[in-house]
C-alpha positions as CSV (number, residue, x, y, z in Angstrom):
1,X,0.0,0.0,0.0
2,X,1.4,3.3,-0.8
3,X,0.8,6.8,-0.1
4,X,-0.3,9.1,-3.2
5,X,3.5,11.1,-2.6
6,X,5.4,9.0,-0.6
7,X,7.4,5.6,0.6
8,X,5.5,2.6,0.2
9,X,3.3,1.8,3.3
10,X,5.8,-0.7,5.2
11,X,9.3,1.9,4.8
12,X,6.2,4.4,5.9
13,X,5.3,2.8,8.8
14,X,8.8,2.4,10.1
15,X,10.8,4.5,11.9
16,X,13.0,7.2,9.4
17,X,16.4,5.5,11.1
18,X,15.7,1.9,10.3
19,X,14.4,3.3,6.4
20,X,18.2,4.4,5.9
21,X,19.6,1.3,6.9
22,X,17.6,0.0,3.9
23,X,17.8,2.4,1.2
24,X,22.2,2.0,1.4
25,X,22.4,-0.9,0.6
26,X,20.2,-0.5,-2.4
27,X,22.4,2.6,-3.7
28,X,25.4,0.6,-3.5
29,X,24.2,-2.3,-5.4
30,X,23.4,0.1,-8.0
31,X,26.8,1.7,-8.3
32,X,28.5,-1.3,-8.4
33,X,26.5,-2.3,-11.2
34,X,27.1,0.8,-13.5
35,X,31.0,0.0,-12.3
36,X,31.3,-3.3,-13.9
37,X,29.7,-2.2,-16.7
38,X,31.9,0.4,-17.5
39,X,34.9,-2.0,-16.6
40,X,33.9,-4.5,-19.5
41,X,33.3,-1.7,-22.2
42,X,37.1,-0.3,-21.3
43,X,38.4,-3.8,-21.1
44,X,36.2,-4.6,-24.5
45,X,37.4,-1.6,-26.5
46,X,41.3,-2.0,-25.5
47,X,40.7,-6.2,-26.3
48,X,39.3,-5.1,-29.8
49,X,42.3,-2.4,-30.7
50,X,44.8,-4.9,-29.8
51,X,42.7,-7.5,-32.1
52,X,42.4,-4.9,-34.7
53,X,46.1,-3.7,-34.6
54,X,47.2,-7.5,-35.3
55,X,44.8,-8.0,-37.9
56,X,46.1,-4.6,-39.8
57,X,49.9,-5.7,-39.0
58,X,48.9,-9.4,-40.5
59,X,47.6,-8.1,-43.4
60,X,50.2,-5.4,-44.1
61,X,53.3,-8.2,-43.9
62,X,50.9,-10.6,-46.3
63,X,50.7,-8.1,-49.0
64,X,55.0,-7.0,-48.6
65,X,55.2,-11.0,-49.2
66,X,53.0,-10.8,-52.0
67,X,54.3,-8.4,-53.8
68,X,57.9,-9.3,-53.1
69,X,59.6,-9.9,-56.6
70,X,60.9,-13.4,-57.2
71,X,64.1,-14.7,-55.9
72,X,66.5,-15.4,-58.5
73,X,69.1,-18.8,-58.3
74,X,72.2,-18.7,-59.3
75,X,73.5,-21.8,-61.0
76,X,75.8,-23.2,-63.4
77,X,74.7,-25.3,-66.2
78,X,75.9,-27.6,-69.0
79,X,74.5,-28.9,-71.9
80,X,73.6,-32.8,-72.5
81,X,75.7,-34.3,-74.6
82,X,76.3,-37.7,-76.8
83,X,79.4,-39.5,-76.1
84,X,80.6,-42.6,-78.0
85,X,80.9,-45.0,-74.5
86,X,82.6,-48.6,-74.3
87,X,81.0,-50.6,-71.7
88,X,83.5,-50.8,-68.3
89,X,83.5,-52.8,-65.7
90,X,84.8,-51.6,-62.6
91,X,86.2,-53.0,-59.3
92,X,88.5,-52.8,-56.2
93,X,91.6,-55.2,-55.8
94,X,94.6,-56.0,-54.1
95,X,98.0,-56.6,-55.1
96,X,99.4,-59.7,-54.3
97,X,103.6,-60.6,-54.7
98,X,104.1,-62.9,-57.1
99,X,106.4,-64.5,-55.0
100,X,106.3,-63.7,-51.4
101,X,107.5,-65.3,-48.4
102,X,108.7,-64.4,-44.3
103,X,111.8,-65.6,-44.4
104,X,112.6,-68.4,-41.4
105,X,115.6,-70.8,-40.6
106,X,114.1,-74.6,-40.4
107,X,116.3,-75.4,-37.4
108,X,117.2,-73.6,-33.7
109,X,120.3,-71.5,-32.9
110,X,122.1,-68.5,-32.0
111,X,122.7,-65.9,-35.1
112,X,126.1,-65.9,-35.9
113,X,126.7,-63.9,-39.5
114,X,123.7,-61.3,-41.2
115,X,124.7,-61.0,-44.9
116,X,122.1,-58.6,-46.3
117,X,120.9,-54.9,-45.4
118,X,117.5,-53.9,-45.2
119,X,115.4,-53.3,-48.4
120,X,118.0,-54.6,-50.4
121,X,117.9,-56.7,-53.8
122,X,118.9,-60.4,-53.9
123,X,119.3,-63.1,-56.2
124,X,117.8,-66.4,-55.6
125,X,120.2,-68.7,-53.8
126,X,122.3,-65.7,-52.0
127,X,123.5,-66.4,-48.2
128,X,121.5,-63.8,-46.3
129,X,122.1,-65.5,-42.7
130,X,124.3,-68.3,-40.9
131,X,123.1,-70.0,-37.2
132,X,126.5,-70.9,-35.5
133,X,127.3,-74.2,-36.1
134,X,130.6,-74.7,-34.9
135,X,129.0,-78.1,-32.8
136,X,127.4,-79.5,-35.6
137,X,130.9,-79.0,-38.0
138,X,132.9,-81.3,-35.2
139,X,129.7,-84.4,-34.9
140,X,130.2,-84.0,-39.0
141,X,134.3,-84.8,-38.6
142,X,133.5,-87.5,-36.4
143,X,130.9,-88.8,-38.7
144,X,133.5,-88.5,-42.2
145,X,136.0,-90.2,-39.5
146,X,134.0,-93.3,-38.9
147,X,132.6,-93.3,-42.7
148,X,136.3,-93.6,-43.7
149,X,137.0,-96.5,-41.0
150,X,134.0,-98.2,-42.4
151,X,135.1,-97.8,-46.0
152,X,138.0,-99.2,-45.4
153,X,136.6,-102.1,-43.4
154,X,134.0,-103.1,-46.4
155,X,137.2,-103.2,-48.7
156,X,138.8,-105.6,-46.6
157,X,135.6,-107.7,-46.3
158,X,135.1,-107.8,-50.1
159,X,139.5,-108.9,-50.5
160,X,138.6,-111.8,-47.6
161,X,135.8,-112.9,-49.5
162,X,137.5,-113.2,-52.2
163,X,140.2,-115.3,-50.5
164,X,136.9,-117.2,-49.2
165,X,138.5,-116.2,-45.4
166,X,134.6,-114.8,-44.1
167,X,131.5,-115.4,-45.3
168,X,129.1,-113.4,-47.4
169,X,127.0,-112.7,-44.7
170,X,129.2,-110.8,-43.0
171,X,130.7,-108.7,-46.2
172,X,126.9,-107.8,-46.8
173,X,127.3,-106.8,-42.9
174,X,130.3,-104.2,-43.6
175,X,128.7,-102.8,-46.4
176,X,126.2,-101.8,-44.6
177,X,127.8,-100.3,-41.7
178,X,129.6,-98.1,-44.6
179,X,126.4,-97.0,-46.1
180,X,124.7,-96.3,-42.8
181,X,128.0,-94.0,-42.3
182,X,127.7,-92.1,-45.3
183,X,124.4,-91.3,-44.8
184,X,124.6,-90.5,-41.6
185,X,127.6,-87.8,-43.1
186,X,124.9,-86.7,-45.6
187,X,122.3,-85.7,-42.9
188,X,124.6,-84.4,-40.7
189,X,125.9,-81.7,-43.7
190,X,121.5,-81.4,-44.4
191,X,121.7,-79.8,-40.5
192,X,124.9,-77.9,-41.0
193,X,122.9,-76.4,-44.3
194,X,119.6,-75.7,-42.5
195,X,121.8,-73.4,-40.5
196,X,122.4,-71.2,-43.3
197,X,119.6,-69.1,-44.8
198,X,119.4,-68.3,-48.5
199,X,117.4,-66.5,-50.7
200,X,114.6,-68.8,-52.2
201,X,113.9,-66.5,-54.8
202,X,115.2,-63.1,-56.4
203,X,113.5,-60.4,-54.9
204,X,113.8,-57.4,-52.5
205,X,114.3,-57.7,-48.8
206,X,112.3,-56.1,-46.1
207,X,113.6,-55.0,-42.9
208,X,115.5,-57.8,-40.6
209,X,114.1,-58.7,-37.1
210,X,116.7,-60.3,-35.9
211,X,120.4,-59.4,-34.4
212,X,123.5,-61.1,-34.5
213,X,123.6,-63.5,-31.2
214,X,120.0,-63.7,-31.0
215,X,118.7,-67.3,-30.2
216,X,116.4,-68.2,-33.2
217,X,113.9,-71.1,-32.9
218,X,113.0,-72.9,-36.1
219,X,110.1,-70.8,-37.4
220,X,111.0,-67.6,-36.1
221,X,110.7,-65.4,-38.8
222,X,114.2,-63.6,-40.2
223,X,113.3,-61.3,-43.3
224,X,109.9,-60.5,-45.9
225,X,111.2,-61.1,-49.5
226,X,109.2,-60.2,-51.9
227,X,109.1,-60.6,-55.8
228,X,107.5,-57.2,-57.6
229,X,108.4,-57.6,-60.7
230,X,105.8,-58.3,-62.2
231,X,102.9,-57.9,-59.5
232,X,99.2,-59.8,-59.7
233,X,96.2,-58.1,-58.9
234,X,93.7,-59.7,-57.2
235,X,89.6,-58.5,-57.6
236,X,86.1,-60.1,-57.7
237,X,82.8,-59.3,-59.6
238,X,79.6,-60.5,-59.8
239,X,78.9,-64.0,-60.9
240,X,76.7,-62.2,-63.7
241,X,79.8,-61.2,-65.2
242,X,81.4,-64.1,-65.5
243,X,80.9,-64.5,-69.5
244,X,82.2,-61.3,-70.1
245,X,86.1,-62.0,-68.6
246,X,88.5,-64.1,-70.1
247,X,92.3,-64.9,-69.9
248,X,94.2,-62.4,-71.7
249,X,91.7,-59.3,-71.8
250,X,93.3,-56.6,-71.0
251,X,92.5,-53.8,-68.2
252,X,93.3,-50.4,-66.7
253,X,94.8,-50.4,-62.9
254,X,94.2,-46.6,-61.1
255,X,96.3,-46.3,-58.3
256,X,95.2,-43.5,-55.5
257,X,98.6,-43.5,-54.2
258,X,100.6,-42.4,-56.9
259,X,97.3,-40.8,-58.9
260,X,98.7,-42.7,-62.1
261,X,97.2,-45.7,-63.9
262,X,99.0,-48.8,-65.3
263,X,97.7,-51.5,-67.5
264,X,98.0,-55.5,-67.1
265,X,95.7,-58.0,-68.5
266,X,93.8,-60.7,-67.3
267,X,95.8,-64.0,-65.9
268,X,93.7,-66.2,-64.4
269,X,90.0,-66.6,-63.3
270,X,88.6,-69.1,-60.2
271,X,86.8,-71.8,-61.4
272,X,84.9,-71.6,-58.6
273,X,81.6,-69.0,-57.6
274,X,81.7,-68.1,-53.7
275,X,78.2,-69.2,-52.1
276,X,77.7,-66.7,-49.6
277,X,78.6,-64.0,-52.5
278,X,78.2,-64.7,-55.3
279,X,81.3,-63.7,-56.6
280,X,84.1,-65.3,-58.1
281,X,87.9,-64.1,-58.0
282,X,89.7,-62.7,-61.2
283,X,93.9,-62.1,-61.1
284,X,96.1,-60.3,-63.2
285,X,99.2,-59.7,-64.0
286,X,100.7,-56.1,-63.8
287,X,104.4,-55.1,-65.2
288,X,105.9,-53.3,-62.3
289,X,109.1,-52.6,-63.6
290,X,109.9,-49.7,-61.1
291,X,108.8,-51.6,-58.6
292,X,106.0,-48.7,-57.4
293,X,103.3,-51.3,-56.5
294,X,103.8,-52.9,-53.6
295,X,101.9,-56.0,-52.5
296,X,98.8,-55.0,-50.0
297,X,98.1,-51.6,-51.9
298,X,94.9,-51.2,-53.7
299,X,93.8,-49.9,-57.5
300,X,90.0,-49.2,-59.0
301,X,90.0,-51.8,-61.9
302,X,88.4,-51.1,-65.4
303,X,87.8,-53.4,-67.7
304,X,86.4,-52.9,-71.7
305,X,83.4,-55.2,-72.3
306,X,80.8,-55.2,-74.8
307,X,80.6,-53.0,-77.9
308,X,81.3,-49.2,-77.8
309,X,77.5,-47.0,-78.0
310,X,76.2,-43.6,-78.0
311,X,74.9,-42.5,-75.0
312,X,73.5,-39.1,-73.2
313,X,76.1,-38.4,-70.1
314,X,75.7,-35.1,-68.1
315,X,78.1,-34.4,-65.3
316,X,77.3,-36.0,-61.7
317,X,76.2,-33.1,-60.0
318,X,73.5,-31.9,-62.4
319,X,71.5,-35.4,-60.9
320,X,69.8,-35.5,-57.7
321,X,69.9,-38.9,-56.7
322,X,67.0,-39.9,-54.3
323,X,65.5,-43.1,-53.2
324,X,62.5,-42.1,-54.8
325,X,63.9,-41.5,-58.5
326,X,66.9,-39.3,-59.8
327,X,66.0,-36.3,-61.2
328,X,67.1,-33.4,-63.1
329,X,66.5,-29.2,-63.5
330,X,65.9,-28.7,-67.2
331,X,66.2,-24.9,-68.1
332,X,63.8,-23.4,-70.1
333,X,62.9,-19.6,-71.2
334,X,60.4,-17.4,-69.4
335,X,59.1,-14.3,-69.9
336,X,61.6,-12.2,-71.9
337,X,65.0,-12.8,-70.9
338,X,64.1,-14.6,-67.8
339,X,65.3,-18.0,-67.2
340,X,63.2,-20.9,-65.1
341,X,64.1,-24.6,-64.4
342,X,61.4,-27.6,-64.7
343,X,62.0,-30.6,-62.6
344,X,62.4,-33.3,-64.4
345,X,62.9,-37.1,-63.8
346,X,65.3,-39.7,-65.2
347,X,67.1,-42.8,-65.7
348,X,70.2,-43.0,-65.3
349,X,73.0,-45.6,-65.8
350,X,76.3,-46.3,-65.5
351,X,79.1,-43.5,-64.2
352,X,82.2,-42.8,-65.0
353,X,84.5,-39.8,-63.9
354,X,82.7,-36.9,-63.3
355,X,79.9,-38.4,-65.7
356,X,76.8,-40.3,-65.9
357,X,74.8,-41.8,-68.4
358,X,70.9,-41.0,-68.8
359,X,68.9,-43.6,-70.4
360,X,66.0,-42.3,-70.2
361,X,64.4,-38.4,-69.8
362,X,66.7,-36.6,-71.4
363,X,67.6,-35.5,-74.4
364,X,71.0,-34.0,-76.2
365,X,71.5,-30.6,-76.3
366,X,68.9,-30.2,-73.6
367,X,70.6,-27.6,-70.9
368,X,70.1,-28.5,-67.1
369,X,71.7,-27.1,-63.8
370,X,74.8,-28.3,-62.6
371,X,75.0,-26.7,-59.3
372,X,72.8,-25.4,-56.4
373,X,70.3,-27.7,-56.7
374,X,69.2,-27.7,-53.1
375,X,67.9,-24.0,-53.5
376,X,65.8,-25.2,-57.1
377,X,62.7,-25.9,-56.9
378,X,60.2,-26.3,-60.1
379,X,59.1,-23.4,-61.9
380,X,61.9,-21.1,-59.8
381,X,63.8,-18.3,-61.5
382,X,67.8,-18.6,-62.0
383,X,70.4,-16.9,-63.5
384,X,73.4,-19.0,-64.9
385,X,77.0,-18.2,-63.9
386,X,79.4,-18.7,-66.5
387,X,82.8,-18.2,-64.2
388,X,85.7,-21.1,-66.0
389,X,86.4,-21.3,-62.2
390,X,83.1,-22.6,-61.2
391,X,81.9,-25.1,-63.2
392,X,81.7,-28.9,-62.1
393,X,83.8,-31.1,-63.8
394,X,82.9,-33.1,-67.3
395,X,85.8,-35.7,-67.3
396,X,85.9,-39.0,-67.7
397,X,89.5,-39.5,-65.8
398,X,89.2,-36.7,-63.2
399,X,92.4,-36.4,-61.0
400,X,92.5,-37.2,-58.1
401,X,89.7,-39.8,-59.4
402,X,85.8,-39.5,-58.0
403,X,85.7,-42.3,-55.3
């Protein structure tokens, strides 16, 4: 119930101090209100410039990247070519001495006389080294001593047979004593001999590892002699190859450690595939007459097979080789003077030098990149660098060779 101009009828009715109480509260709700209010339109407008100012930045850096020009690649390049190209195969071998050996004497002693120097050339059947054998030379006197005694007692048997004095039986008994005698002469100068240490073969010498009064067993090892002259090369291939090798063929020998090559031909081939490889073992024969290959070393082996054919060959670094296909950069005009590059995939074959072949993909006179092919992608802009200095090489026989 209210009054026409006043409180309603239960503030009216109360006391004036309990109607303040009442009427704060109400205020203060009301201010509070109107606070918050103008708290979220302040923290609205500042949440909507920041927005706002983002948006404008995003959109100003997207259209500086859009209308960025191009970037331009700088490459080299080369054109495909034709090469007339004789079929190689290529492998890693060994050298091996055609006569090799450790030296060793076949009996125990102490080293008495060393009759070589280190690294020098022998012949076959020089003394190199003697064991002291000044024991064994006195047993062989006493054995020539009792070889003559028993000589001498067999001709007396035979001149009493003759005068019918002893029997045959015990001529047949001297005679044997004197051949036992001489042989046992014979083995004792076969000792005295194994005391002395001579060159098996003609060669060169290694270094000696042993001194004069060292005690030697039989065995021990003295010397390395080696033959050189000529060497054999040892080197397998697949056992798909093995119609296309025969004695006699000859091949090219590159050696990394001297950068040169020498040639040699084919000596002998196993009769034999291995199993667990199926491989099988090709040697030949190298002439080594200044003795600069050395048994152990190693040399890339090429070999001429087949029938010489044209093929396309760009260098090696114009390919990206991937597991997913090789592929190529094939320039081709733009607009006006500009160049671009078109990925391209191919086939390629067998390399050689700086080269390889492309069987399939590409044709000749068709120019493609040669260098920074990570930055390329398709369709990109490049400019080619004709510098001498920078191009890749294009050689078939690069020095040092490509591994």
């Amino acid at each position: 119930m209210r009054y026409a101009n006043g409180p309603p009828l239960a503030l009216a009715s109360r006391p004036a101090s309990s109607q303040g109480f009442l009427i704060f509260p109400l205020m203060k709700k009301r201010f509070f209100n109107r606070r918050m209010i103008l708290m979220l339109l302040i923290v609205s407008l500042l949440l909507g410039g920041v927005f706002g100012y983002k948006a404008f930045i995003n959109a100003l850096i997207t259209d500086i990247f859009d209308n960025l020009p191009e970037p331009v690649a700088t490459i080299t390049a080369t054109e495909a070519r034709e090469l007339v190209w004789r079929p190689q195969l290529e492998a890693v071998g060994s050298f091996v001495a055609v006569q090799g050996a450790d030296l060793t004497t076949e009996v125990s002693g102490i080293v008495q006389e060393i009759l070589f120097d280190n690294g020098a050339q022998v012949q076959a059947g020089e003394v190199l080294l003697r064991l002291d054998s000044r024991t064994d030379v006195a047993q062989l006197r006493r054995l020539e001593a009792a070889a003559r005694l028993a000589d001498l007692e067999r001709e007396r048997a035979r001149r009493l047979v003759r005068q019918n004095n002893i029997s045959e039986a015990e001529l047949q008994r001297r005679e044997s004593e004197a051949e036992q005698a001489a042989a046992a002469v014979q083995e004792q100068k076969a000792r005295i001999q194994q005391k002395t240490l001579t060159a098996p073969f003609s060669g060169q010498l290694g270094i000696r590892r042993v001194n004069v009064g060292q005690f030697l067993s039989a065995g021990d090892p003295v010397v390395s002699l080696q033959a050189l002259n000529p060497i054999y090369l040892n080197f397998s291939l697949a056992e798909r190859r093995l119609g296309e090798v025969a004695p006699g063929q000859p091949l090219g020998v590159r050696v990394d450690a001297f950068g040169d090559s020498f040639e040699g031909r084919v000596r002998a081939i196993e009769p034999a595939v291995r199993a667990s490889t199926r491989t099988f073992e090709v040697q030949a024969i190298i002439p080594n007459p200044e003795q600069r290959l050395r048994p152990g070393m190693f040399g890339r082996v090429t070999l001429d097979v087949g029938e010489e054919a044209t093929v396309v060959v760009v260098p090696q670094s114009a390919v990206s080789f991937n597991p997913y296909g090789d592929s190529v950069y094939v320039i081709q005009s733009g607009d006006g003077d500009e160049l671009r590059v078109r990925q391209r995939f191919v086939r390629t074959g067998t390399r050689r030098g700086d080269l390889v072949v492309i069987l399939e993909g590409l044709a000749p006179g068709e120019r493609v990149a040669t260098s920074g092919l990570l930055k390329l992608r398709n369709n990109a802009v490049v400019k080619i660098n004709d510098d001498p200095d920078l191009q890749p090489g294009e050689e078939l026989a690069p020095t040092p060779p490509n591994a």
